[in-house]
Every structure is written in structure tokens, then in C-alpha cells.
C-alpha positions as CSV (number, residue, x, y, z in Angstrom):
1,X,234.9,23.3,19.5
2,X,232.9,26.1,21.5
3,X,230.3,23.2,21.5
4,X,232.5,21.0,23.3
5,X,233.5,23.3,25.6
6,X,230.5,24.3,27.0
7,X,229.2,20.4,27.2
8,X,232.5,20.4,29.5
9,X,231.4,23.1,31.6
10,X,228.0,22.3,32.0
11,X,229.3,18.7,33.0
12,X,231.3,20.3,35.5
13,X,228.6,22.4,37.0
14,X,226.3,19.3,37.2
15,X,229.3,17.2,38.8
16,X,229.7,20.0,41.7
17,X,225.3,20.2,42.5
18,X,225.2,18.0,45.7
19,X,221.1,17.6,46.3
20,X,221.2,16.1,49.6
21,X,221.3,12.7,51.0
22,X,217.8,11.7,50.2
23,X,220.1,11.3,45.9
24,X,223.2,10.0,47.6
25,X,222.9,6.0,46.3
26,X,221.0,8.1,43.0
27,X,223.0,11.2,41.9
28,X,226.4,10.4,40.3
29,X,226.5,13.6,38.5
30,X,226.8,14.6,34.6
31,X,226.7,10.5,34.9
32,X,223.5,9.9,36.6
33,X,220.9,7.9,34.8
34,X,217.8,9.1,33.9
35,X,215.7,6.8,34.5
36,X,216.8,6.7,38.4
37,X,217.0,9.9,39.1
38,X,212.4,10.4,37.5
39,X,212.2,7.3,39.6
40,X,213.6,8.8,42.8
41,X,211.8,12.4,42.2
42,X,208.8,10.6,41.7
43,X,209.3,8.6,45.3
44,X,210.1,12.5,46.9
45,X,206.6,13.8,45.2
46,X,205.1,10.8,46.8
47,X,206.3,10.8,49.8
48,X,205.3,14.9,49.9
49,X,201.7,14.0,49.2
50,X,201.4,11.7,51.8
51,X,202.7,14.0,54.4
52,X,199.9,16.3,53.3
53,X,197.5,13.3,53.0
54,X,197.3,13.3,49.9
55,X,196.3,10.7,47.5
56,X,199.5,9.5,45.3
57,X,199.9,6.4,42.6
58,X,201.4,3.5,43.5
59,X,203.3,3.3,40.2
60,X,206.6,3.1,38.4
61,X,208.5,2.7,41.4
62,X,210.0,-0.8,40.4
63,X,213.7,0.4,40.7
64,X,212.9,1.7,44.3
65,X,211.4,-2.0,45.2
66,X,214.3,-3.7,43.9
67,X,216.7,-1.7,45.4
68,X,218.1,-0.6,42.3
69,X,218.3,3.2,44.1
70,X,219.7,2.1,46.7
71,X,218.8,1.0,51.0
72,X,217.3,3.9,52.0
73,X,215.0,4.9,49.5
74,X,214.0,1.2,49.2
75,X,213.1,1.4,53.3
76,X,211.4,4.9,52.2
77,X,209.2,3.1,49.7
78,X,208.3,0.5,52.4
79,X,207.3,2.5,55.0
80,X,204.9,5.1,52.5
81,X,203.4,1.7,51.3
82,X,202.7,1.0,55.1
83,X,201.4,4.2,56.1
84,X,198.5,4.1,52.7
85,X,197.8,0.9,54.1
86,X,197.2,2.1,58.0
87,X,195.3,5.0,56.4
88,X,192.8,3.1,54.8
89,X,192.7,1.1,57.6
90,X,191.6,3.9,59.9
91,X,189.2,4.9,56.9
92,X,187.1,1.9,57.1
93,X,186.7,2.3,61.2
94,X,185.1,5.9,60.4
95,X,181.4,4.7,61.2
96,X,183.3,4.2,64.7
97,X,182.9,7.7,65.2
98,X,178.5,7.6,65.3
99,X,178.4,5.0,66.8
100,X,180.8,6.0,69.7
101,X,179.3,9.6,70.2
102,X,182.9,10.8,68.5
103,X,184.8,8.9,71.3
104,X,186.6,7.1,68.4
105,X,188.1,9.9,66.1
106,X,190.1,8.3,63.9
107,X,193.8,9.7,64.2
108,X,192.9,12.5,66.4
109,X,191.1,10.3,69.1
110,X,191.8,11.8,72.8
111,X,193.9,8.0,73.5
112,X,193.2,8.7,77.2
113,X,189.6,9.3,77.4
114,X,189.3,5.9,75.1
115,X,191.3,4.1,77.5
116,X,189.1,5.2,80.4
117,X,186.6,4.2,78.7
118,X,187.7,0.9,77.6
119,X,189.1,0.0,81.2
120,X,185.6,1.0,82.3
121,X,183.5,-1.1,79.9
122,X,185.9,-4.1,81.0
123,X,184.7,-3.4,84.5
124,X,181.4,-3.1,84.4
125,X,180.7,-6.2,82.4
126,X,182.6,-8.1,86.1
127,X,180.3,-5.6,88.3
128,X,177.9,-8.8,88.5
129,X,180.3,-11.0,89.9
130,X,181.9,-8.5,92.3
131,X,178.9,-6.2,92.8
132,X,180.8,-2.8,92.4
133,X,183.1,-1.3,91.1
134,X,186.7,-1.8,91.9
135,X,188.7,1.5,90.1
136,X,187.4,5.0,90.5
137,X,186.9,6.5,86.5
138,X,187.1,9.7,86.7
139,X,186.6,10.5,82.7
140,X,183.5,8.4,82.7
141,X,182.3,10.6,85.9
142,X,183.0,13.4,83.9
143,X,180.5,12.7,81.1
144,X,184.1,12.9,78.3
145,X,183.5,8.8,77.3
């Protein structure tokens, strides 16, 4: 009987946690499965290694994908999936940064001094037909492209 009683009571302290919206569609209390609540802790670990750019495993997330745990964790899933992909994409366009004197800089590329530089190159390739410049460029005047 003292058994029971403290299953009871530890049922009813598990009922009252509340761990935040990220478990809402997840946590069901003393009744919560298991299996989805690993799942959706494993998602959260994920998710915190890619904000530190970190390397995570793409695995055992099935019940995430399916929507099994719910909207938001399933649009969670989709966008960490998006931004490993867009990370490796800017990992193959390191070389960039040679053979651009470091004007390409992967994610912390100075966006105006490229654009300068771009809107220069685009330019000078019509200087023939024209025979000057049109826009003043002050970066590339500068020496920063």
C-alpha cells in the first residue's frame, strides 16, 4: 500500500512539471510515452549543436518526420535539415575565399563590399562598348574588393 502511494504521488508531481512549449504536442505527463518524449530530447540536442555548429546525426528522428510529435517540432526538424544542407553548401564555396583575396568569406562575408564588387565587375566588362565608366565605386577606389 505505501508502494502505491508513493507511485500516486510521484504521478502527481510528474502531471504538475510543465517543460515549456517546445513538449506541448509531446508531454502528456505520468502518461507521456517514452519513446516520444527520447525522440523530441534528441531533436532539442540537435537542434543545440547546430546552433553552436556543431556536427549532429541525422538519425532516429522518424516520429518527428511523420509528425507523430506534433506541427511544430516536425517544421523544427525541416528547417535544421535545411540549415546542414546550406552549411555544406557554403563549405564547398571555401576555395572562394583564395581565389577572391578573402572578398568571399563564407558566412561572415562583408555583403556590401561584395556587391560593390560585383556591380563593378558587371561594369567594366560594358566599359568597351561605352568607353567609361558609368557609376562611381567607391569600395573598389578604396582598395576593400
Amino acid at each position: 500500500l505505501a508502494t502505491w502511494v508513493e507511485i500516486r504521488s510521484v504521478r502527481r508531481a510528474i502531471d504538475k512539471l510543465e517543460p515549456g512549449h517546445e513538449c506541448v504536442a509531446v508531454w502528456q505527463g505520468a502518461k507521456s510515452e517514452a519513446t516520444h518524449l527520447a525522440t523530441a530530447i534528441k531533436l532539442q540536442e540537435a537542434m543545440r549543436l547546430q546552433k553552436s555548429n556543431s556536427a549532429w546525426i541525422d538519425d532516429g528522428l522518424q516520429l518527428v518526420e511523420q509528425g507523430q510529435l506534433g506541427d511544430e517540432l516536425k517544421e523544427e526538424l525541416r528547417r535544421l535539415r535545411a540549415l546542414t544542407r546550406l552549411d555544406a553548401g557554403l563549405d564547398e564555396l571555401v576555395d572562394l575565399s583564395l581565389a577572391t583575396s578573402s572578398l568571399w568569406s563564407g558566412l561572415t562575408t562583408d555583403i556590401d563590399v561584395l556587391t560593390a564588387a560585383l556591380r563593378f565587375q558587371a561594369e567594366r566588362r560594358d566599359i568597351e562598348e561605352r568607353g567609361r565608366l558609368v557609376d562611381d565605386h567607391p569600395h573598389v577606389e578604396e582598395g576593400r574588393c
